[in-house]
C-alpha positions as CSV (number, residue, x, y, z in Angstrom):
1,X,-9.8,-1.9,-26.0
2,X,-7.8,-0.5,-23.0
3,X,-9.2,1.6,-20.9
4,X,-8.6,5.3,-20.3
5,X,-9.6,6.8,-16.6
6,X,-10.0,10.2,-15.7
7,X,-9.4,11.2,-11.5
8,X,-8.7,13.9,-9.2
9,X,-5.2,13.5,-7.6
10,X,-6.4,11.7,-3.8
11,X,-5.7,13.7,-1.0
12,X,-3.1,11.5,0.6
13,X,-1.3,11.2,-2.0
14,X,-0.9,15.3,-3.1
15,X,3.3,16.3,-2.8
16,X,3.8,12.3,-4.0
17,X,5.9,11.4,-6.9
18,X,3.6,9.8,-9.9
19,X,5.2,6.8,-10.0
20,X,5.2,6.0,-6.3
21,X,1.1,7.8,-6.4
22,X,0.0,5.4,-9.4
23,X,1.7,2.5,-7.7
24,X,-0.8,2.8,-4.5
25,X,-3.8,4.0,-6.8
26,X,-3.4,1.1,-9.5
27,X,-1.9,-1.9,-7.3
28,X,1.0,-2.5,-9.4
29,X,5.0,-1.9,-8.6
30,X,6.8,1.2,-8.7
31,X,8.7,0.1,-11.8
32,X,5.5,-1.0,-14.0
33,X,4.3,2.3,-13.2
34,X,7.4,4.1,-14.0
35,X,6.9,2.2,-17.6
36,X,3.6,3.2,-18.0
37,X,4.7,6.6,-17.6
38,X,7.5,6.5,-20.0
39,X,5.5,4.8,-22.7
40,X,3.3,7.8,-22.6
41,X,0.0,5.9,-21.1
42,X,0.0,8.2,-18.2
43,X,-1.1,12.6,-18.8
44,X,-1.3,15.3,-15.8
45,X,-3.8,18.2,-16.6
46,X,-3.8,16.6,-20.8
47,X,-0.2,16.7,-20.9
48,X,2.3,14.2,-20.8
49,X,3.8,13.0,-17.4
50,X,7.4,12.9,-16.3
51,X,8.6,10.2,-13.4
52,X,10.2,12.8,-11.3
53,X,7.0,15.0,-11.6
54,X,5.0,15.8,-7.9
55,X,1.5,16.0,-8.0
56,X,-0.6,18.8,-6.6
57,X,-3.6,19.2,-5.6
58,X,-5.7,20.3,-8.3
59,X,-4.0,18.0,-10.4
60,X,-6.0,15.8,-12.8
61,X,-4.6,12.5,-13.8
62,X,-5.7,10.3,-17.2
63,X,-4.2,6.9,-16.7
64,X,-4.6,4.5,-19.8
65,X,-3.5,0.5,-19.3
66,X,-2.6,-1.1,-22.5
67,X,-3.9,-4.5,-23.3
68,X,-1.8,-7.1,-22.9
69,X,0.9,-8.0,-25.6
70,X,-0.8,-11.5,-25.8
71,X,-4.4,-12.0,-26.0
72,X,-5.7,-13.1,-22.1
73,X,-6.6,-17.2,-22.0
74,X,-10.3,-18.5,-20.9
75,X,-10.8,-20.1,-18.2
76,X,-11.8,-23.8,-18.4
77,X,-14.4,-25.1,-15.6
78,X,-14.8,-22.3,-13.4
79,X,-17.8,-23.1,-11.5
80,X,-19.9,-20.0,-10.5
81,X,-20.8,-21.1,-6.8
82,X,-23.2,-18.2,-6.1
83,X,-24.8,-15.3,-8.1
84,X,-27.3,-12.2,-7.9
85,X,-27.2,-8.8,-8.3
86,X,-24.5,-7.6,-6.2
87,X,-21.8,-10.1,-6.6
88,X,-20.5,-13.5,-7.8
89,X,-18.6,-16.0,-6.3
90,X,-16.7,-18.5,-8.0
91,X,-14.6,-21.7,-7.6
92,X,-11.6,-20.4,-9.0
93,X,-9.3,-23.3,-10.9
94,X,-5.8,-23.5,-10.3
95,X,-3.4,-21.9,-12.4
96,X,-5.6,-18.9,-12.7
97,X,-5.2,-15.3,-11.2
98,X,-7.8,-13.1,-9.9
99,X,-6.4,-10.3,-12.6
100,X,-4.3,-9.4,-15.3
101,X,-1.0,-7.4,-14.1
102,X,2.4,-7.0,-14.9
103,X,4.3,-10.4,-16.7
104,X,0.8,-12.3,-16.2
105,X,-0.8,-13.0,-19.4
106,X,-2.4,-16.5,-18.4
107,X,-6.5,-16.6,-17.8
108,X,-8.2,-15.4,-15.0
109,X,-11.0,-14.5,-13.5
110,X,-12.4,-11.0,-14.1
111,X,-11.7,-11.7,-17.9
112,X,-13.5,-15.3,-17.8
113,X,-16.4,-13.5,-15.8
114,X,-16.2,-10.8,-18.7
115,X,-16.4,-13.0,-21.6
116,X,-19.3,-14.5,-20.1
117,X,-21.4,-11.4,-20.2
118,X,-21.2,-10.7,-16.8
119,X,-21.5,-7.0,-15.9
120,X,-18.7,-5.8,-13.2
121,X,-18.3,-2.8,-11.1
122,X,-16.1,-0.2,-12.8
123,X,-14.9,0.9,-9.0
124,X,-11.1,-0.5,-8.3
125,X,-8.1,-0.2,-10.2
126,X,-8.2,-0.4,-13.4
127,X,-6.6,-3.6,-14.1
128,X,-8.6,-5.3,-11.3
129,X,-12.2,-3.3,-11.1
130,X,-14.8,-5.8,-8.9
131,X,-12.0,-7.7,-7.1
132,X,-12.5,-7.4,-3.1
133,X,-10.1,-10.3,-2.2
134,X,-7.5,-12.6,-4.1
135,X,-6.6,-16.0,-4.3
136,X,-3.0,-16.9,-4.9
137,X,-2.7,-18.7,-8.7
138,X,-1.6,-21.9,-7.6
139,X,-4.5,-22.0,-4.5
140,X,-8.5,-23.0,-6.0
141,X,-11.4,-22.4,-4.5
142,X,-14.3,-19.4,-3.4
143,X,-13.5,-16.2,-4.8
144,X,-15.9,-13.2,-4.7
145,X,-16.0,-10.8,-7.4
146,X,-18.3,-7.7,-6.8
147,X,-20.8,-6.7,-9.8
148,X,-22.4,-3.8,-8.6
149,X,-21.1,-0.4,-6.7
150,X,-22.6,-1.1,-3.7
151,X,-21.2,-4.4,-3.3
152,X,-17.6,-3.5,-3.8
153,X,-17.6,-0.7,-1.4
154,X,-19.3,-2.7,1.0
155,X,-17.3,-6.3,0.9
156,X,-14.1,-4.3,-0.3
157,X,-14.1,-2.8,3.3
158,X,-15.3,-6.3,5.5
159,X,-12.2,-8.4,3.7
160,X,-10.5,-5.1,4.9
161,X,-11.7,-5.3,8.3
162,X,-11.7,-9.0,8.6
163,X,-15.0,-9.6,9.1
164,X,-15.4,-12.3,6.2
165,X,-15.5,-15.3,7.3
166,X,-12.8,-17.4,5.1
167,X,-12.0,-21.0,5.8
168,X,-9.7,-22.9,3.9
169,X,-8.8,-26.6,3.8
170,X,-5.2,-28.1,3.9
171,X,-3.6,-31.7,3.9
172,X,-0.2,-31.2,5.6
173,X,3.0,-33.6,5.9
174,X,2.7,-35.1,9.4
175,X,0.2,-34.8,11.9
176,X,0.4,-31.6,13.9
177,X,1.0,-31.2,17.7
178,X,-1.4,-30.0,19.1
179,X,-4.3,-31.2,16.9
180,X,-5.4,-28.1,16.9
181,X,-3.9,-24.4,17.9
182,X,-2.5,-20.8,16.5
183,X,0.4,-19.8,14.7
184,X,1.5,-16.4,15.4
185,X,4.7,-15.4,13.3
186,X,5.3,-12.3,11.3
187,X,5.8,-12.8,7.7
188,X,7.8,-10.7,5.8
189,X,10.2,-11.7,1.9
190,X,12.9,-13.9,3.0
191,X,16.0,-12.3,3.9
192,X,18.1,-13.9,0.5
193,X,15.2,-15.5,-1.2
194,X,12.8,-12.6,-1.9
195,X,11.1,-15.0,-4.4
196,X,9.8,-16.6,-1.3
197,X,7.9,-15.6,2.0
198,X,9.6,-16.6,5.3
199,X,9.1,-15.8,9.2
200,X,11.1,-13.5,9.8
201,X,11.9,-10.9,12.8
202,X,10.2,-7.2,11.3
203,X,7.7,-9.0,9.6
204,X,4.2,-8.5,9.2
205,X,1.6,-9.6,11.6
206,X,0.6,-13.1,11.2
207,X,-1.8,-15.0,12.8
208,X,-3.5,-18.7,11.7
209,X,-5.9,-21.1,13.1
210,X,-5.9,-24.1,12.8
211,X,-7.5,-27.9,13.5
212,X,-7.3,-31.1,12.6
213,X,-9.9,-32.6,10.7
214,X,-8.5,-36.3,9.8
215,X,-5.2,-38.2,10.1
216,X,-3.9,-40.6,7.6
217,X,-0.7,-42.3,6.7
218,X,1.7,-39.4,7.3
219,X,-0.2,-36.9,6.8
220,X,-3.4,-34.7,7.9
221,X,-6.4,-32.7,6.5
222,X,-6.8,-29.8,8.6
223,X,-9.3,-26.7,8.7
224,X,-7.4,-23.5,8.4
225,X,-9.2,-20.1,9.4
226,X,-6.9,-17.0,8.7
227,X,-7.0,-13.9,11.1
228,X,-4.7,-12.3,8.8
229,X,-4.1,-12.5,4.9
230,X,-0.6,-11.9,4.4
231,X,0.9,-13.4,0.9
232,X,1.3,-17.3,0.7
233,X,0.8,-17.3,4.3
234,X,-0.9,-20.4,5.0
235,X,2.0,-22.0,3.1
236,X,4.4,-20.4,5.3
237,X,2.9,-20.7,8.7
238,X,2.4,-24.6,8.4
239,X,6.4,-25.3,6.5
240,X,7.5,-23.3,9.8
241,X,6.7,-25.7,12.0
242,X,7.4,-28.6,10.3
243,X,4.5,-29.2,8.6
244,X,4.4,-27.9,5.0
245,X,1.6,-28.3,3.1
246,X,1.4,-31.6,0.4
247,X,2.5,-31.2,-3.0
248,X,4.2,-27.6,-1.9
249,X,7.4,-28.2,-3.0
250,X,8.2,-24.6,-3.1
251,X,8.1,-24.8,1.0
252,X,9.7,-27.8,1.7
253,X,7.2,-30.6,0.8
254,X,8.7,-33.9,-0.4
255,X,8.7,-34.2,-4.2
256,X,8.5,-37.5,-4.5
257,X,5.3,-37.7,-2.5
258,X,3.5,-35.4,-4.7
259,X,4.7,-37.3,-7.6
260,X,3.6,-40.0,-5.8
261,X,0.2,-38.5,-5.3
262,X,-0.3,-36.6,-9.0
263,X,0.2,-33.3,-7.1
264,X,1.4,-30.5,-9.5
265,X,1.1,-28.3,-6.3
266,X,0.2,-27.3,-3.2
267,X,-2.9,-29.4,-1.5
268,X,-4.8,-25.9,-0.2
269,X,-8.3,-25.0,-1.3
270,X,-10.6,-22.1,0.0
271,X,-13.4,-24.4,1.0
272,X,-16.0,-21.5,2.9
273,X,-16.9,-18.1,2.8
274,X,-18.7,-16.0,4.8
275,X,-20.4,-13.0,4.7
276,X,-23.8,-10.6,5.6
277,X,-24.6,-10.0,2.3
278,X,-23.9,-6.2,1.4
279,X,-27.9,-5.3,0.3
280,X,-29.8,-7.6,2.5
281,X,-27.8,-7.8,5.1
282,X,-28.5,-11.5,5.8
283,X,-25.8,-14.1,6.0
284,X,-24.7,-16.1,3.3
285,X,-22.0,-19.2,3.4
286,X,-20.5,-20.7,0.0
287,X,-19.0,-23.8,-0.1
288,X,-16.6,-25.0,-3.3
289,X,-16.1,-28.7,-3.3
290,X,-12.6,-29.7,-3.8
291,X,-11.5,-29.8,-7.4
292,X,-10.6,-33.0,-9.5
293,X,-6.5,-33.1,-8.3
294,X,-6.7,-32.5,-4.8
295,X,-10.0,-35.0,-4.4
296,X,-7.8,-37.5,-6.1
297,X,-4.8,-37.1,-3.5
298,X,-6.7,-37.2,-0.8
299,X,-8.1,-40.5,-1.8
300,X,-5.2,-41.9,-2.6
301,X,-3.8,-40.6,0.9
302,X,-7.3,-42.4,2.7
303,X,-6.7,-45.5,1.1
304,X,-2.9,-46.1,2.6
């Protein structure tokens, strides 16, 4: 059944238009919010909202996201790496989003972790309550999900402030020089591509570790750590200097080596997280082991 949420109208957002308030409180674009609005899912003080409509202070806001036209797929093999109380952390499969949202109707996580009885925190936007952090839907590995209150305030602001440790693990055309080193490029839509991410001047800050790990026939696995977490921006840090990740067509890789390889994407997995654990405050690291593809690719990459 969707869900229907009563709020207050946040203080930052009071003289805002709806649409451009609901888009910062629920996450999604200006123009998914608009439709909201105009299919009636959105009421100020019990009435109805228009999209030219300025909220005020005393406002109070009942927001309502319809389920999805087509019913949300399970997830197949999505190993739970790590469980208690306060959160969960997954190996997240690829081809599988954190959320539901606009034009995705594919499996993912929060509804897999739902339809397998586990209880998660109502805080967050509606459409994405317990997610602290995201993995793109073609990247696998360690995803955190919060299950109680405490736990999403807590982690929601350390992914925030970057004090989660997240290490990730890439195989890359070529072998990078220097073996190891820092990319610093601002990342911002490409200037006639906005399907794709690019370095560009005005971009956001960007900034990515890395090190090499092994060299093989053309190619290396290195150790990525991200000071940043801008979108797809491991992707584009390594394609921009020459060394785009395997199987990641979309960035310049060579198709006929993932072919080659069985690669129906990008060779990148979140390998490690890290984190003082938000009740006991001791530290916990969880490792997801590479999944079936990418294991495969990199054996086949060993054996040349």
């Amino acid at each position: 059944m969707p869900e229907t949420r009563l709020m207050p109208v946040p203080d930052a957002l009071v003289g805002e238009r709806i649409d451009a308030a609901l888009s910062r409180i629920l996450g999604l674009s200006r123009s998914r919010c608009s439709d909201l609005i105009l299919e009636g899912h959105i009421r100020v003080n019990g009435n109805p909202a228009s999209k030219s409509l300025k909220l005020g202070g005393s406002d109070l806001l009942e927001i309502t996201i319809p389920d999805p036209e087509v019913p949300v797929t399970p997830v197949v093999g999505m190993d739970i790496l790590y469980d208690d109380d306060d959160i969960v952390v997954v190996n997240k499969p690829v081809g599988v989003a954190a959320h539901s949202g606009p034009g995705w109707t594919g499996p993912t996580v929060v509804g897999n972790l739902a339809a397998a009885g586990y209880r998660i925190t109502t805080h967050g936007p509606v459409e994405r309550q317990g997610i602290v952090h995201r993995l793109d839907v073609g990247t696998s590995g360690a995803m955190m999900v919060a299950k109680s209150e405490l736990a999403y305030s807590v982690m929601k602001r350390a992914f925030k402030e970057r004090t989660v440790r997240k290490i990730y693990h890439a195989v890359v055309a070529g072998h990078p020089d220097p073996a190891s080193g820092t990319i610093d490029a601002p990342i911002g839509r490409h200037p006639s591509r906005e399907w794709r991410m690019a370095v560009i001047d005005g971009g956001k800050h960007a900034v990515t570790h890395y090190d090499t790990l092994e060299l093989m026939a053309g190619a290396a696995l290195l150790e990525v750590h991200l000071e940043t977490g801008r979108t797809h921006q491991i992707r584009v840090h390594m394609a921009a200097v020459g060394h785009p990740c395997v199987g990641d067509v979309f960035y310049g890789a060579d198709p006929t080596k993932a072919e080659e390889l069985g690669l129906e994407r990008q060779w990148l997995h979140a390998v490690e997280l890290g984190f003082t654990h938000p009740r006991t405050q001791l530290p916990v690291t969880v490792r997801a082991p590479y999944p079936d593809d990418l294991q495969r690719a990199l054996d086949t990459l060993r054996e040349a």
